[in-house]
C-alpha positions, 0 to 999 in steps of 0.5 A: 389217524396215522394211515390218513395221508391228509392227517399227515400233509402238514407235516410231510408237505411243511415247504408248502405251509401257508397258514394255521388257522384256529381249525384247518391247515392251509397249504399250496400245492405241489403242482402249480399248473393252476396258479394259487392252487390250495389246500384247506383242511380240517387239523382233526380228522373229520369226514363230513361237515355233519360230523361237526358241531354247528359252531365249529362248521359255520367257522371252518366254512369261515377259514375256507372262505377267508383263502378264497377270498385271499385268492381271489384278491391275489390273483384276480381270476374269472372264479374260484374253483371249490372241490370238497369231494373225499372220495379217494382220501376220506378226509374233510379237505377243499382244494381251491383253485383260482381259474381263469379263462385262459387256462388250457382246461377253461371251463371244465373242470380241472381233472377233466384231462390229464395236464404236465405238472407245474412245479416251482423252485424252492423261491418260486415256492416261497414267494408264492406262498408268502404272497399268499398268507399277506394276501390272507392277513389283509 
């Protein structure tokens, strides 16, 4: 779907890449306020977890599963922050956030209020992101 902004993130976003996985792409996000701050979404475009079939949802539910874990194992926060919402862009995406209790936002949820956007440099990026994948393949 070419006006679907998540349809076209992974090329857009292609500095943030994280990993391809069998159904979904996992990417950082651009403001790092929230350390290890994700994207996994679906590579077809998709709006609903009914949409798909059985064996294609138990495996996506898998990959999303394998990031957080992969997060988690990185970073070490108090909890994983899972969003699936797909109101403001109708298609299948999680944004996983690792939170922790030190965080200005700690226990709300992260747009809750407005925050300065955090961004990395172009190394920063890289290294957080490669991070990220070995914590991944591990």
């Amino acid at each position: 779907m070419t006006d679907c902004p998540m349809c076209n993130k992974w090329e857009v976003d292609s500095d943030l890449r994280i990993a391809e996985l069998e159904y979904c792409h996992v990417l950082l996000n651009r403001d790092q306020f929230f350390a290890g701050y994700c994207f996994v979404f679906t590579k077809d475009h998709v709006t609903e977890l009914f949409h798909l079939e059985r064996e294609v949802r138990t495996a996506v539910m898998e990959e999303v599963t394998a990031v957080a874990a992969a997060l988690y194992r990185l970073f070490q926060p108090a909890k994983i922050n899972y969003e699936l919402l797909g109101n403001m862009v109708p298609h299948m995406h999680w944004h996983l956030v690792p939170r922790f209790t030190t965080d200005p936002l700690w226990p709300r949820p992260i747009w809750s209020e407005p925050h300065t956007e955090v961004h990395l440099t172009p190394a920063e990026y890289a290294e957080r992101i490669e991070a990220i994948y070995k914590s991944l393949k591990a």
